[in-house]
C-alpha positions in Angstrom: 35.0 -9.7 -18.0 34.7 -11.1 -14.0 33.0 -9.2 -11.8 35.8 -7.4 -9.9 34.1 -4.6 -7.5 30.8 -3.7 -5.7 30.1 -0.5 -5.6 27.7 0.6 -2.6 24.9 3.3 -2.0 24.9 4.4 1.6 21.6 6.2 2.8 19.1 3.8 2.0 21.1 1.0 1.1 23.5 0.2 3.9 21.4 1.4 6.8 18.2 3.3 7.0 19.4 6.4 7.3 17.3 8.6 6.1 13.8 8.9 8.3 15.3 8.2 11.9 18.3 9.6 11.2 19.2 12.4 8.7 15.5 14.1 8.7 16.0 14.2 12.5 19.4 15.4 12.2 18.0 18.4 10.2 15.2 19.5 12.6 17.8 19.6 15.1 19.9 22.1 13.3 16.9 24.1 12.7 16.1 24.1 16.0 19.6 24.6 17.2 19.6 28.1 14.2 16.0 29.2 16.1 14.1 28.1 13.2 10.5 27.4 13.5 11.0 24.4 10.0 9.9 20.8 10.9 10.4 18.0 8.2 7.8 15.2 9.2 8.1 12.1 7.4 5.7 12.9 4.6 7.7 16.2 3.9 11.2 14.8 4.2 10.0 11.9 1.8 9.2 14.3 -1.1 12.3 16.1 -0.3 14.6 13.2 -0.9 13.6 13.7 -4.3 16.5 15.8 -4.8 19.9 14.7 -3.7 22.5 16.6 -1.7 21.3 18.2 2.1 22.8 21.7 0.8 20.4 21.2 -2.3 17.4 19.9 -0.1 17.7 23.0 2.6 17.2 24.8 -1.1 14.6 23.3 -2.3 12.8 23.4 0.8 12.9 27.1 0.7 11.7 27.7 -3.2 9.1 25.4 -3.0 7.5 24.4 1.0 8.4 27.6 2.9 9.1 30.4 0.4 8.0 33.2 2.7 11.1 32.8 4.6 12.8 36.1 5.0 16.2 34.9 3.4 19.6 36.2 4.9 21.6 38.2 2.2 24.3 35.4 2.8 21.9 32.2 1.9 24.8 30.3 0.5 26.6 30.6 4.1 23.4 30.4 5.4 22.6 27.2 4.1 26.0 25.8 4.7 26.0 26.5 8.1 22.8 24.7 8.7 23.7 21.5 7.1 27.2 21.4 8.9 25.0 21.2 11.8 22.8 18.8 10.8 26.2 16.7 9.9 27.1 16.9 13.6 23.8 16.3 15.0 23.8 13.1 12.5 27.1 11.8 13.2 26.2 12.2 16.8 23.1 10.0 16.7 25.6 7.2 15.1 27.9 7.3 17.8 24.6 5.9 20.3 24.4 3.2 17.3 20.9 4.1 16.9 21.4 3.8 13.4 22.4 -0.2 12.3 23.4 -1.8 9.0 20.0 -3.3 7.0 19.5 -6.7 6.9 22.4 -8.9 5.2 24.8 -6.0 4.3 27.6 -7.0 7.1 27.1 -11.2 5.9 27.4 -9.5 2.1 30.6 -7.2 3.2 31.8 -10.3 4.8 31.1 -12.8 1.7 33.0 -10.0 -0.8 36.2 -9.4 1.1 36.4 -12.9 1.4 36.1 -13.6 -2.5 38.5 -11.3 -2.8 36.1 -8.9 -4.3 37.0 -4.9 -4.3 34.3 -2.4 -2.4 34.1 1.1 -3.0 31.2 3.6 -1.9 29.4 6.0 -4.1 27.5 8.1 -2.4 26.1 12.3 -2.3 26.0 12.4 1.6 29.0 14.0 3.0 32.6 12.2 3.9 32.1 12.6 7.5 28.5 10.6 7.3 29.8 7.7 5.7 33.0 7.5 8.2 30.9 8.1 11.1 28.4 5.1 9.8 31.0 2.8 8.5 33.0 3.5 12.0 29.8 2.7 14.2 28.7 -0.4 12.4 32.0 -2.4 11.2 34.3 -1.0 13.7 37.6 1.2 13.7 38.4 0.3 11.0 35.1 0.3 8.7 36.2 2.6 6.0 39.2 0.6 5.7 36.7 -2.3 3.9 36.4 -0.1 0.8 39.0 0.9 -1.5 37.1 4.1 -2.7 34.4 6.5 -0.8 33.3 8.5 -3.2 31.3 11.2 -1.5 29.5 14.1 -1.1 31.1 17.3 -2.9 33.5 15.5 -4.9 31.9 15.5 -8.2 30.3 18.3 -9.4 26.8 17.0 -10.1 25.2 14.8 -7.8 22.8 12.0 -8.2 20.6 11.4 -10.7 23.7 12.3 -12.6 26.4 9.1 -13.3 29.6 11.5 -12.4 29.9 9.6 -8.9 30.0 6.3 -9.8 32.2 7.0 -12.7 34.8 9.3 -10.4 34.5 5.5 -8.4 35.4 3.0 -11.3 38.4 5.7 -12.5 39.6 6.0 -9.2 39.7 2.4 -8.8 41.1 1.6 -12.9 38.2 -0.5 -13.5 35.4 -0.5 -16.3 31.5 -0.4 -15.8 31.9 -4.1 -17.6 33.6 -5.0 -14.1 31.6 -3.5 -11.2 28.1 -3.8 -10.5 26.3 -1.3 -7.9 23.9 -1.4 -4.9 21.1 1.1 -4.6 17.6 1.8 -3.1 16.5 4.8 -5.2 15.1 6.1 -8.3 18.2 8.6 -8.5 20.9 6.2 -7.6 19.5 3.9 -10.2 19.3 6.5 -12.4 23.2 7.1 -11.3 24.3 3.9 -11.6 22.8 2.8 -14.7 24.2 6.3 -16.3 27.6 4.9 -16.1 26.4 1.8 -17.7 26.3 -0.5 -14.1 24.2 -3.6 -13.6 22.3 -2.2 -10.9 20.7 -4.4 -7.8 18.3 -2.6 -6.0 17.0 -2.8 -1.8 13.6 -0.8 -1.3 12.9 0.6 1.6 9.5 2.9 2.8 10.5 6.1 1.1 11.2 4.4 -2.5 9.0 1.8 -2.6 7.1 3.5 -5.3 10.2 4.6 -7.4 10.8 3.3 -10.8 13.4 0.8 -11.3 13.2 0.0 -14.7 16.1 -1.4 -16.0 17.0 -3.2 -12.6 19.0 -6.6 -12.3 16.9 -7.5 -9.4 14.3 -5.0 -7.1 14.1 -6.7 -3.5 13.0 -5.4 -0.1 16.3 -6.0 2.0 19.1 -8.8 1.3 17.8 -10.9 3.3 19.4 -13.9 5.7 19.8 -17.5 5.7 16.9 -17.1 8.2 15.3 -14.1 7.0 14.3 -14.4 3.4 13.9 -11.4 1.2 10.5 -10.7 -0.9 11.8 -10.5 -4.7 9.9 -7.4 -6.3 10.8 -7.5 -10.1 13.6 -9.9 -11.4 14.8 -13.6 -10.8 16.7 -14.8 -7.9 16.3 -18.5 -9.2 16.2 -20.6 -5.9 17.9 -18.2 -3.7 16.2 -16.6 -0.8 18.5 -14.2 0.6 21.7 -12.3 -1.7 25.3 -14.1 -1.1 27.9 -13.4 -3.8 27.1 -16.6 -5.9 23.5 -14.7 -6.6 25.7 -11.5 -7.0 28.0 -13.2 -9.9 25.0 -15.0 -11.3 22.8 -11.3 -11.7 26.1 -9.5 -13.1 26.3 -12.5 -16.2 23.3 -12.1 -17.3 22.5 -10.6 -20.2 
């Protein structure tokens, strides 16, 4: 079968979201709840290791800060903090702080002009992805994709395959018609769980993950005047991805 769709990643993949903006997002909400927590970078990179803010602000607490007096209502608790960590992070988009990584808009561009479908698959929350999508492609960003699969939608988050399969149902399509874009060990994991030929971006939090099984690994998507660095895989003669390098990695075998 053609290739029909692309099915995107956000944090990590789209934009660097993660260091500058979400980890700073959080510190703020703790600050703003009286809270005493700081994520550094070194921290907030081991965290990432579990998907979902709710399920980080978790984690955090059983295994980095576990003589926190807990409130009887952690669940609220816990919720309440990451809404405010949403609006501290949608915030810092709105100054554009946070911009698309190299080659995504030229990619975007190239696909909608192939007449190729986009959809987004994705654990961060709704508003996240509209507030990015808004800031960097304009008013009408989230129009761009079909599908935005995010956040609570799916039961089980990331490493698990549920959102990019919720993605490919909602759109009527098969895994033998999509192939997906991610930066991390648990999106691959994702991805290649529903069956998806997988090309991955690295960026400084997951430049040690495993990608086994990749079409590709690179370090961004480069530009006609800004090659990428290929990692694992073969981009044959191509120094930057367009859709022709796309078509040619979802073929092969």
């Amino acid at each position: 079968m053609a290739l029909q769709a692309l099915l995107f990643d956000v944090d990590g993949t789209l934009a660097d979201t993660e260091r500058d903006g979400h980890r700073v997002a959080f510190n703020q909400a703790f600050a703003d709840a009286g809270l005493d927590w700081d994520w550094s970078v070194e921290i907030y990179g081991k965290l990432l290791a579990v998907t979902g803010g709710k399920e980080r602000i978790r984690h955090y607490l059983d295994h980095y800060n576990t003589e926190f007096d807990r409130p009887a209502a952690l669940d609220d608790f816990i919720i309440g903090l990451h809404q405010s960590k949403t609006r501290h992070y949608t915030e810092l988009l709105n100054t554009g702080a946070i911009p698309l990584r190299v080659g995504v808009l030229r990619l975007l561009k190239e696909a909608r002009a192939a007449g190729l479908r986009l959809a987004i698959a994705t654990t961060t929350t709704p508003a996240n992805v509209s507030a990015l999508l808004k800031n960097t492609l304009g008013e009408d960003g989230e129009s761009w994709f079909e599908v935005i699969a995010a956040g609570d939608i799916v039961p089980a988050k990331k490493p698990a395959s549920d959102i990019y399969t919720y993605a490919m149902q909602a759109m009527n399509l098969t895994e033998k018609e999509c192939i997906a874009f991610e930066d991390s060990e648990n999106g691959i994991k994702s991805s290649m769980g529903a069956n998806l030929k997988t090309i991955i971006t690295i960026n400084d939090y997951t430049v040690k993950h495993d990608f086994t099984g990749a079409a590709i690994v690179m370090d961004c998507f480069g530009e006609p005047d800004q090659a990428f660095n290929v990692i694992s895989g073969d981009a044959g003669d191509k120094t930057y991805v367009d859709i022709e390098l796309v078509n040619t990695l979802f073929e092969r075998n």
